[in-house]
C-alpha positions as CSV (number, residue, x, y, z in Angstrom):
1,X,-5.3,15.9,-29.6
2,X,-3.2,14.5,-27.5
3,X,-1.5,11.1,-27.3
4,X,-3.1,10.2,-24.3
5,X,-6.5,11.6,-25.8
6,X,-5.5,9.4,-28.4
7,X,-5.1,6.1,-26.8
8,X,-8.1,6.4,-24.5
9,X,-10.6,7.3,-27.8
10,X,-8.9,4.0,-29.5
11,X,-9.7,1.8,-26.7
12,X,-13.3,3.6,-26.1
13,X,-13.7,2.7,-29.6
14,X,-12.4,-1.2,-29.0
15,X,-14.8,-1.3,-26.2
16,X,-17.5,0.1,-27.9
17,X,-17.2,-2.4,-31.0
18,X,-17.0,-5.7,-28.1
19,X,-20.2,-4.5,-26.6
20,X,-21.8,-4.4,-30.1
21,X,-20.1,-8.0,-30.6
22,X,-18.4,-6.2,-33.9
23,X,-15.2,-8.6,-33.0
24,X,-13.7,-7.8,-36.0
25,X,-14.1,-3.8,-35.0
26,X,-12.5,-4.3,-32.3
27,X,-9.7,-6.5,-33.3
28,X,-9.2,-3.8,-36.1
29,X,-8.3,-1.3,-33.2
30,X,-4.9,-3.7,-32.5
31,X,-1.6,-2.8,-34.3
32,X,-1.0,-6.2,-32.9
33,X,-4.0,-7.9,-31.4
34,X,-3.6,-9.9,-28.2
35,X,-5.3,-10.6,-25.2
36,X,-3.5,-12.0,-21.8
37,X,-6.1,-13.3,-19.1
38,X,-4.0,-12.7,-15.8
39,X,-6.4,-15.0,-14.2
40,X,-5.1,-17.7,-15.3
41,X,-1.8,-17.3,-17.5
42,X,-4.3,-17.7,-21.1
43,X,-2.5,-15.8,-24.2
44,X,-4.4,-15.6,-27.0
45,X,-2.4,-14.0,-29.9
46,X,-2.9,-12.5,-32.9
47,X,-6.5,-11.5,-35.2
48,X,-7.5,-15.2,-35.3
49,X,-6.3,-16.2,-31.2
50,X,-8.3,-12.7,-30.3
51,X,-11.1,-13.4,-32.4
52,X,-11.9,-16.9,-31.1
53,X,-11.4,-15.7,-27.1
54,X,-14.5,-12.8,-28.2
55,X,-16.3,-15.5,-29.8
56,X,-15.8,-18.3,-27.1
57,X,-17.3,-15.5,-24.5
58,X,-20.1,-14.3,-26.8
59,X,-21.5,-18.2,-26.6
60,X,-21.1,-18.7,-23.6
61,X,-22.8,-14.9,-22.5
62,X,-24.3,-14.0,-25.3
63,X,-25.9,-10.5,-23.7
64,X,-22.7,-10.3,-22.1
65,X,-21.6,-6.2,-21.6
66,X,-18.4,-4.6,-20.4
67,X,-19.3,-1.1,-18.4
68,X,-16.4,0.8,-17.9
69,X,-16.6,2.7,-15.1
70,X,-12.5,4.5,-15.2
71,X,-10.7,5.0,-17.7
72,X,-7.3,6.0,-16.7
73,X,-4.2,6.8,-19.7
74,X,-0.9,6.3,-18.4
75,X,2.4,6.9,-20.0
76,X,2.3,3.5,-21.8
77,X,-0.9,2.1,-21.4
78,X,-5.0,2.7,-20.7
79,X,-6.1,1.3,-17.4
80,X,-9.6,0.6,-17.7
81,X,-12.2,-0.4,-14.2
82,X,-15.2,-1.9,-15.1
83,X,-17.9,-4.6,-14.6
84,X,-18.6,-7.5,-16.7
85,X,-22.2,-8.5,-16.8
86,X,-23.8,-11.4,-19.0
87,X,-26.4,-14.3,-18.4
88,X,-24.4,-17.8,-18.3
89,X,-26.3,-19.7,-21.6
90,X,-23.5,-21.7,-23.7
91,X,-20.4,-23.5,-22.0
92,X,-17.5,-21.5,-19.9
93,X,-14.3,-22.7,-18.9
94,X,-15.8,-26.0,-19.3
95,X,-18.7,-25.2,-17.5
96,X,-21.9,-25.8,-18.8
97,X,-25.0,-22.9,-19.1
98,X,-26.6,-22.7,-16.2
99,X,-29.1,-19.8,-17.0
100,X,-27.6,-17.5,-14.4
101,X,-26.3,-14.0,-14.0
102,X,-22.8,-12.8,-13.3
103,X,-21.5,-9.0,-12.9
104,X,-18.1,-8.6,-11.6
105,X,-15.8,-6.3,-11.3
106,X,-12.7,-5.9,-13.5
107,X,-9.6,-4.6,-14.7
108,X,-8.3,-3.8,-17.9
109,X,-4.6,-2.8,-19.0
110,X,-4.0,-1.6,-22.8
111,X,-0.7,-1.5,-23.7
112,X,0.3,0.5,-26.3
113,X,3.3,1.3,-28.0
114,X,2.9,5.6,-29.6
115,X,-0.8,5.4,-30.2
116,X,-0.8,1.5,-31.5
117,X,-2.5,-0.9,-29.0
118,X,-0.4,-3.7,-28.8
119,X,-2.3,-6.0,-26.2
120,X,-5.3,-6.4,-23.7
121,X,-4.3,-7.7,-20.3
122,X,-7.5,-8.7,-18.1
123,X,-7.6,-9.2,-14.7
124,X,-10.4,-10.8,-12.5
125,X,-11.1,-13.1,-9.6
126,X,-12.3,-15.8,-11.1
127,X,-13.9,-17.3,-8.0
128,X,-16.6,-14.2,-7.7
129,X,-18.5,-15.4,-11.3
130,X,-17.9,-19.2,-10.5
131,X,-19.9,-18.3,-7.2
132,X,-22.4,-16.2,-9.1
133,X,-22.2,-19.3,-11.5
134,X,-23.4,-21.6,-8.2
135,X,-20.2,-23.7,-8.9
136,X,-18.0,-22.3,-6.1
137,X,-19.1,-21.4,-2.6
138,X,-18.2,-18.4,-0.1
139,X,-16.1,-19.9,2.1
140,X,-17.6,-17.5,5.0
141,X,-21.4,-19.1,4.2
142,X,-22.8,-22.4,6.1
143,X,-23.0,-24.2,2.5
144,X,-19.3,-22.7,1.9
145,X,-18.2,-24.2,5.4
146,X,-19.8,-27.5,5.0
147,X,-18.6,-27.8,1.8
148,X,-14.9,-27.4,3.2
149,X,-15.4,-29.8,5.3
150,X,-16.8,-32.8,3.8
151,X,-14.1,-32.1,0.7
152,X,-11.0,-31.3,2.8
153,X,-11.1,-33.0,5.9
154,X,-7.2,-33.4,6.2
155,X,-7.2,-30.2,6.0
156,X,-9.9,-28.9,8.2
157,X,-8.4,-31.5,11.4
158,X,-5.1,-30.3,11.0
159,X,-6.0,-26.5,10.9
160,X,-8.4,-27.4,14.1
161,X,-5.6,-29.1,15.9
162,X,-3.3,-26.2,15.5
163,X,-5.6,-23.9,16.4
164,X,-5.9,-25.9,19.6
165,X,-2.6,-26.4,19.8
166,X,-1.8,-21.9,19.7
167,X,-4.4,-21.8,22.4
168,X,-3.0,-23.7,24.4
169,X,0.5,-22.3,24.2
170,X,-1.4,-18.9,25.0
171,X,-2.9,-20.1,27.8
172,X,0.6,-21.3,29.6
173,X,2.5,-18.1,29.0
């Protein structure tokens, strides 16, 4: 088997035991464990940092379900596409349950060093479950607009006078 074969059954394995909420499984698949959310700078380190992050997500979706959909070995690392999906029933982020469902897409990056995973990086967009959540609004959507208007009205006048400002500068040339 090859080294690359290697990594990708080690984190198929990882995954596998996080779906089945065996934290300690999965942790058990680390050399070292640690997890880096991108999303928002959070680095949770080592078996006890790693185990509390699975745990904190576990309440807060407790059906939650990673499905990978590609799983990509690179010369260092696994790069893993996927969608998380869960119903929101215990607090996240500070957020309280509010009974709803998220699936979003993202993107996982294990490093390894040889054929010992040394560290999970996620990355998502946070604002696609927050808006699934009903906490965040689409921008694009009258509630998102309205929304942007009654909380940033500094904002909104000053963009509105510069766009009136470029049309009229198009207008003289």
């Amino acid at each position: 088997m090859s080294e690359a074969d290697r990594r990708v059954e080690i984190v198929n394995e990882h995954m596998r035991c996080e779906n089945a909420y065996d934290f300690h499984g999965a942790i058990g698949a680390f050399q070292r464990p640690r997890y880096e959310v991108v999303t928002d700078g959070e680095l949770w380190d080592g078996a006890d940092g790693v185990h509390s992050f699975l745990s904190q997500n576990h309440e807060a979706f407790p059906d939650f379900h990673f499905e990978p959909t590609r799983v990509s070995p690179t010369t260092d690392a696994v790069l893993v596409e996927g969608r998380f999906r869960g119903t929101h029933l215990g607090t996240w982020r500070g957020l309280p349950a509010t009974g709803r469902k998220v699936d979003f897409p993202m993107c996982l990056i294990f490093e390894f060093e040889g054929e010992d995973m040394m560290n999970e990086k996620l990355y998502f967009d946070v604002g696609t479950p927050l808006t699934q959540l009903g906490v965040d609004f689409d921008p694009n959507s009258t509630k998102g607009k309205l929304t942007l208007v009654l909380t940033h009205p500094v904002t909104i006048t000053k963009a509105v006078l510069r766009n009136i400002r470029l049309r009229l500068m198009h207008r003289e040339k």
